[in-house]
VEXDREN-88261 format. One record per residue (C-alpha): residue number from 0; y, x negated, z negated. Coordinates in steps of 0.2 Angstrom, whole numbers. Layout:
# VEXDREN-88261
[NUM [Y X Z]]
...
# end
This chain:
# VEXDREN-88261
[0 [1646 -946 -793]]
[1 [1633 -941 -779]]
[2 [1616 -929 -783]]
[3 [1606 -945 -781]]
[4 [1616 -955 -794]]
[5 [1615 -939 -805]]
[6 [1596 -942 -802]]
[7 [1593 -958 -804]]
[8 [1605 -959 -821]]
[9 [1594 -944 -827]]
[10 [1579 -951 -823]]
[11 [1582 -967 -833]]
[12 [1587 -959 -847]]
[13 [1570 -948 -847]]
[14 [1562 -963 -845]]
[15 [1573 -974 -858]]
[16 [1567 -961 -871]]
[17 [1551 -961 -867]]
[18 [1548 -982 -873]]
[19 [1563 -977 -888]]
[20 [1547 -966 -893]]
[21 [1535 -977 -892]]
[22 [1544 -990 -900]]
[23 [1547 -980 -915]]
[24 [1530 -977 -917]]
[25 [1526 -995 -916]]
[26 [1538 -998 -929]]
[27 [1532 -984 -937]]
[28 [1514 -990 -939]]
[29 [1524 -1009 -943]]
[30 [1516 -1013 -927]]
[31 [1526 -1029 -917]]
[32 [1532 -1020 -900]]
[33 [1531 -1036 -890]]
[34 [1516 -1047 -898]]
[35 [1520 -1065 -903]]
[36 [1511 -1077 -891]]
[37 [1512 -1093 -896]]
[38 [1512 -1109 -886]]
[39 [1515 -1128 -885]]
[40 [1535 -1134 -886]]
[41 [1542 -1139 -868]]
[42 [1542 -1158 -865]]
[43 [1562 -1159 -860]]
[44 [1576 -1167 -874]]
[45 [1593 -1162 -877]]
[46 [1599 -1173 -863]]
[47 [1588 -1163 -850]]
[48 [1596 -1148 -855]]
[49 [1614 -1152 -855]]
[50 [1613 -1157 -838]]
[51 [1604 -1144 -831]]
[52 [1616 -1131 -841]]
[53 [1628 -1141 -835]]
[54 [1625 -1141 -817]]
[55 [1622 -1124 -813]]
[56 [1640 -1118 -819]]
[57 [1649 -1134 -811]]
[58 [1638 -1130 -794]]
[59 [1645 -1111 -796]]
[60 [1663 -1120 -797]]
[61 [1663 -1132 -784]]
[62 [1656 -1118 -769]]
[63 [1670 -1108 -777]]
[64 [1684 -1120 -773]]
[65 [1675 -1127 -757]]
[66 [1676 -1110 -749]]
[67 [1695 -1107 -756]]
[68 [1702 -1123 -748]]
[69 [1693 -1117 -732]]
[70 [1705 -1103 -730]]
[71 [1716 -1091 -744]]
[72 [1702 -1081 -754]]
[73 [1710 -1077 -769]]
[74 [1705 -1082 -785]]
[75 [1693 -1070 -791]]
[76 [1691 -1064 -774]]
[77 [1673 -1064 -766]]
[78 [1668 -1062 -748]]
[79 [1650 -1065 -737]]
[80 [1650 -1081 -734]]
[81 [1656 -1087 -752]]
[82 [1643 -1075 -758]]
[83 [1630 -1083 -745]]
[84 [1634 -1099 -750]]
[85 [1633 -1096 -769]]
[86 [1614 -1089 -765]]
[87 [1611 -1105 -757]]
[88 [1617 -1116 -772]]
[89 [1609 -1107 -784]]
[90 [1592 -1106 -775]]
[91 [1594 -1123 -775]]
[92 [1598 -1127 -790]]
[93 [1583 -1118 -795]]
[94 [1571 -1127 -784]]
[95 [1580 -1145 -790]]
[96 [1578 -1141 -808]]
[97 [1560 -1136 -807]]
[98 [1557 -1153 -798]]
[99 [1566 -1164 -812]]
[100 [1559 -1155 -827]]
[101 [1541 -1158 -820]]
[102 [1545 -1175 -814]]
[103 [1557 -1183 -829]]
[104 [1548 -1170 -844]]
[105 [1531 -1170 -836]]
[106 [1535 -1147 -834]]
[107 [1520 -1140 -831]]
[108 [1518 -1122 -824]]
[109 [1514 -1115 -841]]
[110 [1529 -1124 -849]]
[111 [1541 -1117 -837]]
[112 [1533 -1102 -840]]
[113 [1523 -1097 -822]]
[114 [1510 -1090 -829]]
[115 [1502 -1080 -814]]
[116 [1489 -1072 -823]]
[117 [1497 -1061 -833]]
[118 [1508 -1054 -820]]
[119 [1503 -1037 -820]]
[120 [1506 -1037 -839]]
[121 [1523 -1045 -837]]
[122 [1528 -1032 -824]]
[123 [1525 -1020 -837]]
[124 [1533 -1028 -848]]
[125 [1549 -1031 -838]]
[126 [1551 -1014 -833]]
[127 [1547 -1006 -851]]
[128 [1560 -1018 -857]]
[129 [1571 -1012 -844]]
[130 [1570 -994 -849]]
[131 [1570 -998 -867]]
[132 [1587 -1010 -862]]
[133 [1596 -997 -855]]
[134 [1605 -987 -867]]
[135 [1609 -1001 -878]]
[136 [1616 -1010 -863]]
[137 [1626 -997 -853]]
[138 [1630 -990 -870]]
[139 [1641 -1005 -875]]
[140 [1647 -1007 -857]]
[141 [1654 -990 -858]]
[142 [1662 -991 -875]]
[143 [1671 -1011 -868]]
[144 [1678 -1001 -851]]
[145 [1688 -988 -864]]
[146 [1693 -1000 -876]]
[147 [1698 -1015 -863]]
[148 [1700 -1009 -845]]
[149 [1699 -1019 -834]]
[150 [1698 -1024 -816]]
[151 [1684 -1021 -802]]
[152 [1672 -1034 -801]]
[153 [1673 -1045 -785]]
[154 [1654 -1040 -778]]
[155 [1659 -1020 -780]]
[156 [1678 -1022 -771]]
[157 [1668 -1033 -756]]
[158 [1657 -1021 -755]]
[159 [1668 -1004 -753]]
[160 [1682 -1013 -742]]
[161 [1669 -1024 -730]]
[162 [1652 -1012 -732]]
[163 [1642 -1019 -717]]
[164 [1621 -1020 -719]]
[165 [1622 -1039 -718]]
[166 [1633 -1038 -734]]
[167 [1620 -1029 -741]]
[168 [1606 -1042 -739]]
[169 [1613 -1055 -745]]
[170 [1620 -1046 -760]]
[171 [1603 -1037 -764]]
[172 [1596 -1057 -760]]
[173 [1608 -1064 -773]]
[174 [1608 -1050 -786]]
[175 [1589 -1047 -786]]
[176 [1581 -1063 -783]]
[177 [1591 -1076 -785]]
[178 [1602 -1075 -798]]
[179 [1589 -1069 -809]]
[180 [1579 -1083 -807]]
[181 [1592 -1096 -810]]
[182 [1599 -1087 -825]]
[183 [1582 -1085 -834]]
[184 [1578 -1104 -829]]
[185 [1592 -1110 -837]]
[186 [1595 -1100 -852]]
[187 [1577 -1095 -856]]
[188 [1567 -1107 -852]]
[189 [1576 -1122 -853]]
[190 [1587 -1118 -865]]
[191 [1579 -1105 -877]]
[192 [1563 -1114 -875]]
[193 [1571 -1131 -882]]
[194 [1581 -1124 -895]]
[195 [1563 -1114 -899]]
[196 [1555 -1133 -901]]
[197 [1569 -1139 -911]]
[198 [1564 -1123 -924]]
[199 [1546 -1128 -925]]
[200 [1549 -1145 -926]]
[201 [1562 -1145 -943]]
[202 [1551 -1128 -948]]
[203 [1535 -1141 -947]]
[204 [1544 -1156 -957]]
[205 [1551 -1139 -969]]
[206 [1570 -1144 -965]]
[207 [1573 -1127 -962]]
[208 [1564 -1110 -971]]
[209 [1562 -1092 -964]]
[210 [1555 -1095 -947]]
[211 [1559 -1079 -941]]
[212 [1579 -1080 -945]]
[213 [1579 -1098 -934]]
[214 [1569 -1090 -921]]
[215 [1584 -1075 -918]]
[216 [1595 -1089 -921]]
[217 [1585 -1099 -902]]
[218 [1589 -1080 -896]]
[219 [1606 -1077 -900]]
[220 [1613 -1095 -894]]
[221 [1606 -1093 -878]]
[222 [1613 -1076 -875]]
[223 [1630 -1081 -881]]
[224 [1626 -1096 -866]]
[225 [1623 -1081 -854]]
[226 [1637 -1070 -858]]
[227 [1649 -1084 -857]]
[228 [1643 -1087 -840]]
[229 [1650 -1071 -833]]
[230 [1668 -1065 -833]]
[231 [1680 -1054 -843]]
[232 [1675 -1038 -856]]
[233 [1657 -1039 -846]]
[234 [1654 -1054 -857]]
[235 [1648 -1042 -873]]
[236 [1635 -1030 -863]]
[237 [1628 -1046 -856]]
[238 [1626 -1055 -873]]
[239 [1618 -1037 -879]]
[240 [1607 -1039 -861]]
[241 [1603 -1057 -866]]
[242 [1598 -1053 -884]]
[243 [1585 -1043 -877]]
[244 [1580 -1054 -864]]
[245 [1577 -1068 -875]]
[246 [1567 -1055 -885]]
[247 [1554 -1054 -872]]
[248 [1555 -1072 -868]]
[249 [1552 -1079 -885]]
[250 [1536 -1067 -889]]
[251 [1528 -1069 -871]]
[252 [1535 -1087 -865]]
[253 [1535 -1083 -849]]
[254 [1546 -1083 -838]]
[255 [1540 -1064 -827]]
[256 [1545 -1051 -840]]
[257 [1563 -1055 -841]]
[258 [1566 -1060 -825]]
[259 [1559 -1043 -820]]
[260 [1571 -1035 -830]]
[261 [1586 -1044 -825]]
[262 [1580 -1040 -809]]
[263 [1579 -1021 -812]]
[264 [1597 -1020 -818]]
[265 [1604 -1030 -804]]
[266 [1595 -1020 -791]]
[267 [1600 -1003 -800]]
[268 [1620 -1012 -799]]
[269 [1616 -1015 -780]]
[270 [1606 -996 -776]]
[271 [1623 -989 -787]]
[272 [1634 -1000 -774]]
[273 [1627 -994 -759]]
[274 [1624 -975 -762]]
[275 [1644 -976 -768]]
[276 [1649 -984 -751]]
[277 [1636 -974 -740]]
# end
């Protein structure tokens, strides 16, 4: 490992204790450490969100095989233009599904969570989060390698056997942008968000009792939804990342702080990748 990944590593852990501390003092003083903002239940069904579930993973599936029956990419094997081409699709995606939800459900910005006004705030919150995400994350990344090793994932073998700067755009595109903003569409706002609506209507008509318990319960299904999204052992520190993502999604509900956060961990994957093959 390189001085400035000894640097950076140490300076996220100083940094991760600092918010642990604060934390504990908030929970301390039995003081919330994200504050509950309430808000009105998104407009879309069940039906809305099974397709757009739906469609982002079978999008994923059909550039996957479109760019293998174009020449002999491996299964599990990446290269630039697939990974262009993903980018493409799931920017896409995202743009459709922000179209449908305000055209078929009558979305607004607030109810996909847009909230520019407190994007300062969210900032904050996304990069707190992060710090605060980091042992617990990592942690359990580290414990899954020694306990189920497992190959190199396809971005990190594209980029240490075809390093070029373009490569690195579009990967820092994808990872830091892109993908972020897909992912927390789908799985946060879309789908936590419905589930949360589901909660308050059977809470409402007392079908269900302890609010809070159901409310975890919007949380973990949607970071199980996550984690199945990716591949291999990497499955359990991303549902321990979605956990905490759909944390600061359900107390803020907006969409800014955890896509900040997603977006720090991506962008530290891709700062990692390029000081490696550098």
């Amino acid at each position: 490992m390189s001085l400035p990944q000894q640097a950076i590593i140490m300076a996220l852990i100083g940094g991760s204790a600092i918010v642990w501390l604060a934390i504990f003092r908030c929970l301390v003083a039995r003081q919330s450490i994200v504050p509950f903002e309430p808000r009105t239940r998104v407009p879309w069904t069940g039906i809305d969100v099974l397709l757009l579930v739906l469609a982002l993973p079978l999008l994923d599936g059909m550039v996957f095989e479109l760019a293998r029956s174009r020449g002999t990419l491996p299964v599990g094997e990446l290269s630039l233009d697939l990974l262009a081409s993903l980018t493409a699709a799931r920017l896409m995606w995202s743009g459709l599904a922000i179209i449908y939800l305000e055209h078929r459900a009558g979305a607004t910005a607030e109810d996909l969570g847009f909230d520019l006004q407190h994007l300062k705030q969210d900032a904050r919150l996304g990069v707190l989060g992060f710090l605060a995400a980091i042992l617990s994350v990592y942690g359990t990344e580290e414990i899954v390698v020694k306990l189920f090793p497992a190959g190199e994932h396809p971005l990190a073998k594209l980029v240490r056997e075809e390093y070029t700067p373009a490569l690195m755009v579009v990967a820092a595109i994808s990872a830091i942008f892109v993908a972020p903003l897909a992912e927390e569409l789908v799985f946060r706002v879309v789908l936590q968000g419905w589930l949360e609506r589901q909660i308050d209507m059977l809470t409402e008509h007392r079908r269900i009792y302890g609010e809070r318990f159901a409310r975890l319960f919007a949380i973990v299904i949607s970071a199980a939804a996550f984690a199945a999204m990716h591949r291999g052992y990497e499955r359990i520190p991303i549902f321990v990342l979605g956990l905490i993502l759909g944390y600061l999604y359900q107390q803020t509900h907006r969409i800014f702080p955890s896509l900040i956060l997603h977006a720090c961990f991506n962008g530290i994957t891709i700062l990692f990748l390029v000081l490696e093959a550098t």
